[in-house]
C-alpha positions as CSV (number, residue, x, y, z in Angstrom):
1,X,17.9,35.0,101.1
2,X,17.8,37.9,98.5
3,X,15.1,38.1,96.5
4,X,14.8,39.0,92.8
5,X,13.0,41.8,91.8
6,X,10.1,41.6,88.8
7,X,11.4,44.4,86.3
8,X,10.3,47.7,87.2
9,X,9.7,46.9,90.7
10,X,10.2,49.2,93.1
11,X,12.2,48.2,96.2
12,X,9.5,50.3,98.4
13,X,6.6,48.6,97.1
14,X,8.6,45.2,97.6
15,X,9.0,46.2,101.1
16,X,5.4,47.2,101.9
17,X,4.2,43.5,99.9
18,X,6.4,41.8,102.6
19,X,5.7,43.5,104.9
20,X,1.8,43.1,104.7
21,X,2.3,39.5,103.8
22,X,4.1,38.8,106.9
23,X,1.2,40.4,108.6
24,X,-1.1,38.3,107.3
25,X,0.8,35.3,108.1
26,X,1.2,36.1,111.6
27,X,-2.6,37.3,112.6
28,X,-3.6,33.8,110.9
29,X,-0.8,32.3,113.1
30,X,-2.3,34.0,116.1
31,X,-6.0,33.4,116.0
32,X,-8.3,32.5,118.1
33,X,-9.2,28.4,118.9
34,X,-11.2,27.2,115.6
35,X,-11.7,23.4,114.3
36,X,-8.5,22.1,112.3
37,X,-10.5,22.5,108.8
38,X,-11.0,26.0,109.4
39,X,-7.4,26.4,110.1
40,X,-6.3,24.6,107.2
41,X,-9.0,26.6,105.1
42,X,-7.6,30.0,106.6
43,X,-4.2,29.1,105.6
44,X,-4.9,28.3,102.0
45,X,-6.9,31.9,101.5
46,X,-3.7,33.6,103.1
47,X,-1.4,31.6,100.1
48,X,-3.9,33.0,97.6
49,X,-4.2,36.3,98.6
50,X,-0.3,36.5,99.2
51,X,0.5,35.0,96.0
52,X,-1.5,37.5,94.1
53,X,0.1,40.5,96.1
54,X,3.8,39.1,95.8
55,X,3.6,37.8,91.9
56,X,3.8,41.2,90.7
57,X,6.6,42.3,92.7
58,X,9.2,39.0,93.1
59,X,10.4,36.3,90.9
60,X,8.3,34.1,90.4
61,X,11.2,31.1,92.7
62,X,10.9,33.5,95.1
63,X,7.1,33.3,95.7
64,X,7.7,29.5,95.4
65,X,10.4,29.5,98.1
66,X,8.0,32.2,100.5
67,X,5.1,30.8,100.2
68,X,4.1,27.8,97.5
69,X,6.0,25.3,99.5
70,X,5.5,21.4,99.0
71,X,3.7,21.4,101.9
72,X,1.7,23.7,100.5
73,X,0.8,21.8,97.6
74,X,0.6,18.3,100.2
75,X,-2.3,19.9,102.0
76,X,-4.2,21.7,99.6
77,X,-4.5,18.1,97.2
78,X,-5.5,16.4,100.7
79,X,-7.5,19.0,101.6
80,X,-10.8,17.3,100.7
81,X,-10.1,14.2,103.3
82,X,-9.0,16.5,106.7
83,X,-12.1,17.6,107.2
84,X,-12.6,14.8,109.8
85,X,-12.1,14.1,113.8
86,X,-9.7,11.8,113.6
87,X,-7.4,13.8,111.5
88,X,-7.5,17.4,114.0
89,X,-4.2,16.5,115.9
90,X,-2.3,16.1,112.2
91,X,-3.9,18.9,110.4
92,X,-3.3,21.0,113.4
93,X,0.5,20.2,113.4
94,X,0.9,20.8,109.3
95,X,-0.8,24.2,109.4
96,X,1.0,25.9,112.6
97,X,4.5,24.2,111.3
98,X,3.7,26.1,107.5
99,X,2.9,29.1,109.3
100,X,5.6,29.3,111.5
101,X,8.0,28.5,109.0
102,X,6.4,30.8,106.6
103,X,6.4,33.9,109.1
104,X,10.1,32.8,109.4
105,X,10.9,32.6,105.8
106,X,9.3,36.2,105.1
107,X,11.2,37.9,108.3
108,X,14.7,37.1,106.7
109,X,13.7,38.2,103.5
110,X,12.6,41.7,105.0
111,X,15.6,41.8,106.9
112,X,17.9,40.4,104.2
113,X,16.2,43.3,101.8
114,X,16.6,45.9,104.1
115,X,20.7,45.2,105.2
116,X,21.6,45.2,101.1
117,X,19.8,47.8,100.7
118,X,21.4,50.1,103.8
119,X,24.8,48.0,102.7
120,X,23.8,50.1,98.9
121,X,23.0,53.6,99.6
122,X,24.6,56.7,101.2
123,X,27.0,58.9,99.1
124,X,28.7,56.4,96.8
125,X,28.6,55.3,92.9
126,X,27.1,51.4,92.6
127,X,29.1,50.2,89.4
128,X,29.2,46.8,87.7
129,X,31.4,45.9,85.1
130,X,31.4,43.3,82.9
131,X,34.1,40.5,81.7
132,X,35.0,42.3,78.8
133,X,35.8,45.6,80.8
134,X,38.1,43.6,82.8
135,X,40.0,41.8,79.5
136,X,39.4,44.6,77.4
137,X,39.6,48.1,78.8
138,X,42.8,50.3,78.2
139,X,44.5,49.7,81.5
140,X,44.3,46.5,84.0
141,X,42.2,46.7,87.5
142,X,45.3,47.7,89.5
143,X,46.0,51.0,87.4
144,X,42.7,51.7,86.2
145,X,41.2,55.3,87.1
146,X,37.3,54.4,87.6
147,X,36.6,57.9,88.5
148,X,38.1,59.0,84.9
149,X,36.3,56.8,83.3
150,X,33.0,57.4,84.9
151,X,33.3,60.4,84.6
152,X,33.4,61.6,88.2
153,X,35.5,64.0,90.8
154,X,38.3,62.2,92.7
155,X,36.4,63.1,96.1
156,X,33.5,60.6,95.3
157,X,33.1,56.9,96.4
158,X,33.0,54.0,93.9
159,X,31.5,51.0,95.1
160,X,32.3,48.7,92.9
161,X,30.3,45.2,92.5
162,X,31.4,41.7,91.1
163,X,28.3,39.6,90.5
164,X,29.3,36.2,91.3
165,X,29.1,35.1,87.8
166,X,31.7,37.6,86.3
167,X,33.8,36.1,88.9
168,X,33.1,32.4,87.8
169,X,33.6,33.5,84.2
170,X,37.3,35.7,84.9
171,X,38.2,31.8,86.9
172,X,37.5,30.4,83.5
173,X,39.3,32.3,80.9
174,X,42.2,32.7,83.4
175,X,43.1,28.9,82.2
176,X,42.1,29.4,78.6
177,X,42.0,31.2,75.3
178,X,45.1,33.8,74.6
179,X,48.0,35.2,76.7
180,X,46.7,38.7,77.0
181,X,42.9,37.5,78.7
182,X,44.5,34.7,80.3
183,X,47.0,37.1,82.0
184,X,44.2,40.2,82.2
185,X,41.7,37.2,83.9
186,X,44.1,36.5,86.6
187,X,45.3,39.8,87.2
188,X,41.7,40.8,88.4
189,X,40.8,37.9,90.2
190,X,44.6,38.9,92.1
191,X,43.5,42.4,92.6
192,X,40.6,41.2,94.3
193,X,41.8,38.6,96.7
194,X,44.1,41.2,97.7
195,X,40.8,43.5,98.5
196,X,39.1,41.1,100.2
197,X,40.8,39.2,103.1
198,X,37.1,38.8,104.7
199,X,33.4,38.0,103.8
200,X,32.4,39.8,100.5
201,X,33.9,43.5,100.8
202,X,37.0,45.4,100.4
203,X,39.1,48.3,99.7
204,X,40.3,47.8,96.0
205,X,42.0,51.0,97.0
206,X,41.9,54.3,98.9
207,X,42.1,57.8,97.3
208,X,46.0,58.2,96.7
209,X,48.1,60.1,93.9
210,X,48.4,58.8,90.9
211,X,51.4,59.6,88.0
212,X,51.9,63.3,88.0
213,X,50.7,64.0,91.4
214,X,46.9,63.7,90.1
215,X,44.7,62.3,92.8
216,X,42.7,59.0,92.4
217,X,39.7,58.6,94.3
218,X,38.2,55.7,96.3
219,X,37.3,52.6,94.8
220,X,35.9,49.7,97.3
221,X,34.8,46.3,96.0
222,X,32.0,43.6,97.2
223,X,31.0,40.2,95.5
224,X,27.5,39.4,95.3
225,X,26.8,35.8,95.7
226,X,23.3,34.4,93.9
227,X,20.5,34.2,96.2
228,X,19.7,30.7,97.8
229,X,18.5,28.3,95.0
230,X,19.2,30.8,92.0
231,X,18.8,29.5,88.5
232,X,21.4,31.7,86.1
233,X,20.6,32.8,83.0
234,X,22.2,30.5,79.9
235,X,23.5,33.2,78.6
236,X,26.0,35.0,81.0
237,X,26.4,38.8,79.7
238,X,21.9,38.3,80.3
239,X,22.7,37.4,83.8
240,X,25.0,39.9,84.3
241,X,22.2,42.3,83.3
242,X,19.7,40.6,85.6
243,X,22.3,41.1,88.6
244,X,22.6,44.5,87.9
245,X,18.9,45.6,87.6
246,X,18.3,43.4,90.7
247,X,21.3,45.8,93.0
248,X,19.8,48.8,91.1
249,X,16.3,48.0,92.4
250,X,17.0,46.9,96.0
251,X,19.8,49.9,96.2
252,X,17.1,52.2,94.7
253,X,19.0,53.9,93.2
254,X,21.1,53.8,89.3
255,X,23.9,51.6,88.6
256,X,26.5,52.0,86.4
257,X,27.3,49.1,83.9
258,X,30.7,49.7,82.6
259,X,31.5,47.3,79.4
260,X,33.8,47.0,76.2
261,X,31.1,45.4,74.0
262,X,28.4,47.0,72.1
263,X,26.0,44.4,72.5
264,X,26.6,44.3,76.6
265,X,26.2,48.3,76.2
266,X,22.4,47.9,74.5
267,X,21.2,44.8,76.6
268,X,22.0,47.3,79.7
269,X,20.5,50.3,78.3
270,X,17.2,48.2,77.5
271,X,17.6,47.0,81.1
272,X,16.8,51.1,82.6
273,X,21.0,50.7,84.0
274,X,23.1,53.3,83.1
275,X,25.5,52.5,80.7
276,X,29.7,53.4,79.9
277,X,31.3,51.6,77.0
278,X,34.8,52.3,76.9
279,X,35.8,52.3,73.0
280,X,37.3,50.1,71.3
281,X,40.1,50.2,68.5
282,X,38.4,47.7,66.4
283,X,37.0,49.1,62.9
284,X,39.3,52.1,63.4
285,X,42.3,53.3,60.9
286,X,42.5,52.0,57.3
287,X,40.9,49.4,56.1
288,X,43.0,46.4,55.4
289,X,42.9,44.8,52.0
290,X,40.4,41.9,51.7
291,X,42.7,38.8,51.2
292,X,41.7,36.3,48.5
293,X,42.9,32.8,48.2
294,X,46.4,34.2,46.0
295,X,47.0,36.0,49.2
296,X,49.2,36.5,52.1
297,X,46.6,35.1,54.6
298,X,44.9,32.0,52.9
299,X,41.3,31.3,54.1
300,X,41.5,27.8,56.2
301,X,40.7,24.7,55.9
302,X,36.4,25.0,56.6
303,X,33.9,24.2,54.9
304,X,33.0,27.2,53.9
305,X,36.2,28.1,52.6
306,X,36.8,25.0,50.4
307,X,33.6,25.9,49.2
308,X,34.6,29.2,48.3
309,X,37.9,27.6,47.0
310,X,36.1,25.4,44.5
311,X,33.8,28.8,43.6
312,X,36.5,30.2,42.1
313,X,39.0,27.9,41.0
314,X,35.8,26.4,38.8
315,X,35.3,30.5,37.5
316,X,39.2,31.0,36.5
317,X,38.5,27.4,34.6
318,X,35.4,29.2,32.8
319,X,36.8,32.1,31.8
320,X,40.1,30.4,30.5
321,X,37.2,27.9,28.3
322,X,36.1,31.6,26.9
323,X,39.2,32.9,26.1
């Protein structure tokens, strides 16, 4: 399970609220004989206090998934009837089962944490790109030089990630909308089957020479899959966002966030990622002629245009009244 970082979390401090957590868990595990109740009570401080140190660090599923379980909430609104004989043997068998699981659940997140995050460094460039980089951007996946467009020498490593979600939404438009995303959707998704032949990483491809004899640096590839029980964002350039600050604060280091859109480009910017919008011909040249309802390209049939239809076919009547 990967967890989600808080924003502006630091992936060491993460680490060290685990870490301690886990601690905790297994010297309360470990102790000496006591009754049941005391158990059960020493268990329930342990939630607080852990709850209080991982809040501030972790999503706020995650703490629920680590530590405020539904046996959690079971025995802490039963607390006030274990306090008996009768009921040692049970209360006994609840606690050590939480704690073991707990201890259990907070070792694969440490360990989980730490592999991405040795998976994420060394000398390489993290990148994410976004939907519209893949539909949009001058050249398609197979031809495109990431190294130009980042900015970087041919001798550095790209390491370029697909959030799970970008990959969900390229499956999409690949059987919708026009020719040219239709075409550009699948195009990716074919580049990157042919990277990956197994689990989540690839080569997209190694440093060769380009047109002109120009060298093209290294380019690998990995999906990122959404943690265990993750709840996406509605809005999918958000989660996108989310994704990427989460890699850029387990990798601890920046990510790149390489987009077509403007409004993709600010969302990351306000999200502490590094940001390349490639530009867009849009808004560029001549304007074109504003066509009214005389012209070549009539306005629809829409509400608003009819509206604007009657607007001024009810003026030209008023003005030839006047004349």
């Amino acid at each position: 399970m990967l967890i989600t970082p808080r924003p502006g979390a630091q992936r060491d401090s993460i680490i060290e609220a685990l870490r301690q957590t886990h601690a905790e868990v297994s010297n309360v595990r470990g102790a000496g004989p006591s009754s049941a109740f005391k158990r059960l009570l020493k268990y329930l401080e342990w939630v607080t206090d852990a709850t209080r140190r991982l809040q501030s660090q972790i999503s706020a599923k995650d703490v629920d998934r680590l530590i405020l379980t539904r046996r959690y909430y079971a025995l802490l609104e039963s607390c006030g009837m274990l306090a008996g004989t009768d009921q040692q043997r049970l209360v006994n068998g609840l606690v050590d089962q939480e704690l073991t699981d707990r201890e259990d659940a907070l070792n694969t997140a440490m360990t989980t944490l730490n592999e991405h995050a040795k998976r994420w460094s060394g000398h390489k460039w993290l990148a994410v790109a976004d939907s519209s980089f893949y539909l949009n951007s001058p050249d398609p996946l197979a031809t495109t030089d990431f190294h130009k467009v980042m900015g970087l020498y041919c001798e550095e490593v790209i390491h370029l990630l697909f959030p799970i979600v970008v990959v969900d939404e390229l499956d999409r438009l690949k059987e919708m909308g026009g020719a040219h995303p239709r075409w550009r959707a699948g195009h990716t998704l074919g580049r990157l089957d042919e990277a990956i032949t197994s689990g989540t990483s690839g080569i997209l491809h190694p440093t060769y020479r380009g047109e002109g004899q120009s060298i093209i640096g290294k380019v690998t590839v990995e999906i990122v899959l959404d943690p265990l029980g993750h709840l996406r964002q509605p809005i999918a350039d958000d989660e996108i966002i989310e994704r990427a600050a989460t890699i850029q604060a387990i990798a601890g280091r920046d990510v790149r966030l390489l987009t077509c859109d403007t409004s993709q480009a600010t969302r990351g910017r306000m999200a502490s990622l590094e940001v390349t919008k490639l530009p867009s011909q849009a808004g560029t040249g001549d304007e074109p002629p504003r066509h009214s309802n005389g012209g070549d390209k009539p306005r629809g049939t829409g509400t608003r245009a009819q509206r604007k239809n009657r607007q001024e076919a009810e003026a030209a009547a008023a003005t030839e009244r006047t004349r």
